[in-house]
N, C-alpha and C positions, 0 to 999 in steps of 0.2 A: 480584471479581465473576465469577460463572461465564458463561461465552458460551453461550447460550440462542438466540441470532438473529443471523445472518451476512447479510449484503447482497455480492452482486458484483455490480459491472458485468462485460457481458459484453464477449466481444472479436468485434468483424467476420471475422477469418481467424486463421488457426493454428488450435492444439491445445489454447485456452481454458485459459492460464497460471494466472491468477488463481483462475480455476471450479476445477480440479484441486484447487489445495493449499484453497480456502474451503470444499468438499464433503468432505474427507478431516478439517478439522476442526472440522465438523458433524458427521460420523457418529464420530467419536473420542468429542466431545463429548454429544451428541444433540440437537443444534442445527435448527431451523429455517433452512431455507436457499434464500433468495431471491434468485432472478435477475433484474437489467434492465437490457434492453437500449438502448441511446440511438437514437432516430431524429433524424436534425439534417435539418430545414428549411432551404434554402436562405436566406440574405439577401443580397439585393440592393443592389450598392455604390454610394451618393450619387451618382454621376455617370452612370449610369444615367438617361438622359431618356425615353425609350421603354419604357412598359410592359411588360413580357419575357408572354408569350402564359401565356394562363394553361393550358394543356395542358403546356406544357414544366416550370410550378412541381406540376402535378397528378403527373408523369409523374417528377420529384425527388424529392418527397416521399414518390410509393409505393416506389423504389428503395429510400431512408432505413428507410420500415419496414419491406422486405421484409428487408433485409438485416441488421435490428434480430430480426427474426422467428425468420430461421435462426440467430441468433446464439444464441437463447435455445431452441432447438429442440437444438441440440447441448449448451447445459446441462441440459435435461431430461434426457438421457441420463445426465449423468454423475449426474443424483442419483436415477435411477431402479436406476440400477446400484449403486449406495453405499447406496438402501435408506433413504438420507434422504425426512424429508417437507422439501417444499417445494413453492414457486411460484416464476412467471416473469410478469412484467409489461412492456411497452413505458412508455417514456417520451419525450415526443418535444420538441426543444430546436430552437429557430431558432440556427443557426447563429451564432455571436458573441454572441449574446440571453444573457437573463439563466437560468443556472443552479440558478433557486431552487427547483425543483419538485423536482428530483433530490436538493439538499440535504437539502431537508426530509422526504422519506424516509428518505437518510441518518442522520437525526439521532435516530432512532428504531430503532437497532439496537445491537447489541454490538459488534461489530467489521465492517470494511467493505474488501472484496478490490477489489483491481482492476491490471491487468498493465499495467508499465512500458512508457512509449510505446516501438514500434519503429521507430525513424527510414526502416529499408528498408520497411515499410507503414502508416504512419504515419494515424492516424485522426482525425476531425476532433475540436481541441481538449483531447486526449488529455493536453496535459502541463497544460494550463489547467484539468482538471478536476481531474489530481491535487491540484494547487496547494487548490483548493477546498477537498476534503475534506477535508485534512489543516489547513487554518486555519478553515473557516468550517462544523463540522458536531459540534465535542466530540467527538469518536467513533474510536476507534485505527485506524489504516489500517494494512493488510495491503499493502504494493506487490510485485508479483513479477515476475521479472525475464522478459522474453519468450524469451528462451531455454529457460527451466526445460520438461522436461515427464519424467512421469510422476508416481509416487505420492508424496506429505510424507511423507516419515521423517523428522526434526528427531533429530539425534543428541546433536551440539552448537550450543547459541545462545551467541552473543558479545553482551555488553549494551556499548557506549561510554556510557562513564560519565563524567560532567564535574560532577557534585552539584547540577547547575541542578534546577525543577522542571519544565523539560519533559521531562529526563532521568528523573526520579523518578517522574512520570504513566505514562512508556511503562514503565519495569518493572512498575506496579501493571497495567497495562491489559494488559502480556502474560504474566501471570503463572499463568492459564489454558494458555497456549500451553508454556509454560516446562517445567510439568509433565510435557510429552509430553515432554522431552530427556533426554539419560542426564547432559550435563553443561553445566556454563553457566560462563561466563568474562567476567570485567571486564574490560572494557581501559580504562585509563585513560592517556590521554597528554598527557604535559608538553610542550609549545613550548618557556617557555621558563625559567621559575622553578620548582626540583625542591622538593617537598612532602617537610619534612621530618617531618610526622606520617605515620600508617599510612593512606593514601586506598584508599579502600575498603574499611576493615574495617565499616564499617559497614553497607553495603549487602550486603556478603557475609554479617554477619550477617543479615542480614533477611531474604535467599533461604534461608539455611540452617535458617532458623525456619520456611520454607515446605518443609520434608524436599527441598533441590534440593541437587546436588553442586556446589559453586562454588570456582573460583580465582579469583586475581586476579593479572593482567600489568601493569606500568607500562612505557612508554613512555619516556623521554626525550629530549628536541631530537631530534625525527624527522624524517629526512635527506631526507622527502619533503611533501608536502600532509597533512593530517588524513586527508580522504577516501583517498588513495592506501595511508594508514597503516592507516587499518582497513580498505579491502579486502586487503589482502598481508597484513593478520596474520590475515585471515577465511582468504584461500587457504592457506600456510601452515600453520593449524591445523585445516584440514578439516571449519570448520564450517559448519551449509547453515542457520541463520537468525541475523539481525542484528535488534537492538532496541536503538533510538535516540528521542530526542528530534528533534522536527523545526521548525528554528531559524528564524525570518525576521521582517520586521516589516509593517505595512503603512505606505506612504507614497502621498500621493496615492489614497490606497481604491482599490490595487495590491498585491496581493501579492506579495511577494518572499521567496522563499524565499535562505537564507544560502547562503555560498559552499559548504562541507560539506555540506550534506544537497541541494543541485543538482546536486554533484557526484556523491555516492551513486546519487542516483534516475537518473542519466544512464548510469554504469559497473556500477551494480548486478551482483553473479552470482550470489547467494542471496536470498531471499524479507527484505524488512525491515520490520518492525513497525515505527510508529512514532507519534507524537503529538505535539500541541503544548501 
């Protein structure tokens, strides 16, 4: 499917990680591209007996949207500059409240940016919301890592490949994206029983049916973590996007994201597509 309609959330500070590369593949594309910003409401913790004055939650909540405001006032820039059409909207969330209004915008686009939480400026509920999007909206998440800034050139993408079909969703969903690289590489890695058939000629078929240049790398008994093992063979091989499947279950109507893809979103150094 071709990307027609991009969603970012924006960021409160920095150089709007996620805005950058989601306007560079709107205007690659000719995408519509939409920005919004979160304003969060304060909530007030149970133990709280005393009314908190209501000027002090008037005087929160406009801080929330002012600085939801500028947020998307520095995205209008980037896409006035890129020459994309778009729009920018506020959306405002009570802090811990329920996330459903945001969703369900979400759930109504092509793909959906939004920059990896930065623990040194850490935003409210930033890693809560990731978790969201990527289980409870259908929709490919773009995560970018807060470090990144300037222009997306995608040279090489790296797909981890495991033959799941969360694995198989995020190559169909970034396959738009794909396009834009000169090359794409499978990683596929063994723990702990080595695959005595060809793993991966299949899927490398089926990029190569989409005109993309594709190898394929195996792995075996990797001497570190999964996540450890595709970031070092991403570093390595100098390539600046990852496309994975994004693994967890819910317990308790809890999202839990798997040990591998927590650990990704955490150590992240290139932009990672992914889906569930």
């Amino acid at each position: 499917m071709a990307i027609k309609d991009i969603l970012t959330i924006t960021d409160y500070q920095g150089k709007q990680p996620a805005a950058q590369v989601a306007v560079e593949i709107a205007r690659l594309t000719e995408a519509h591209a939409t920005g919004v910003g979160l304003a969060f409401e304060p909530l007030l913790p149970g133990f709280v007996a005393a009314p908190m004055p209501a000027d002090y939650l008037q005087m929160a909540r406009e801080q929330a949207l002012n600085s939801a405001k500028d947020s998307l006032e520095a995205y209008q820039k980037l896409i006035d500059l890129a020459g994309v059409n778009g729009e920018t909207r506020v959306e405002e969330i009570l802090t811990g409240g329920s996330l459903e209004g945001i969703l369900s915008q979400c759930r109504l686009t092509d793909l959906v940016a939004i920059t990896q939480d930065n623990p040194e400026q850490s935003e409210p509920m930033r890693s809560v919301i990731i978790e969201a999007l990527l289980f409870d909206t259908g929709v490919p998440l773009l995560v970018v890592p807060h470090i990144f800034d300037g222009q997306f050139k995608p040279k090489k993408a790296v797909i981890a490949w495991n033959g799941s079909a969360s694995a198989a969703r995020a190559v169909h969903a970034a396959l738009p994206v794909l396009k834009m690289v000169d090359e794409v590489s499978v990683l596929i890695i063994n723990e702990y029983e080595i695959d005595d058939r060809e793993p991966g000629a299949a899927v490398a078929t089926y990029l190569a049916r989409h005109d993309l240049e594709v190898s394929v790398d195996i792995i075996n008994h990797p001497q570190v973590s999964i996540s450890n093992t595709i970031l070092n063979y991403i570093s390595d091989n100098g390539a600046d996007l990852l496309v994975m499947g994004g693994y967890g279950h819910s317990r308790m109507r809890e999202m839990l994201l798997g040990g591998a893809t927590r650990e990704i979103l955490a150590n992240m150094t290139v932009p990672v597509l992914m889906t569930h």
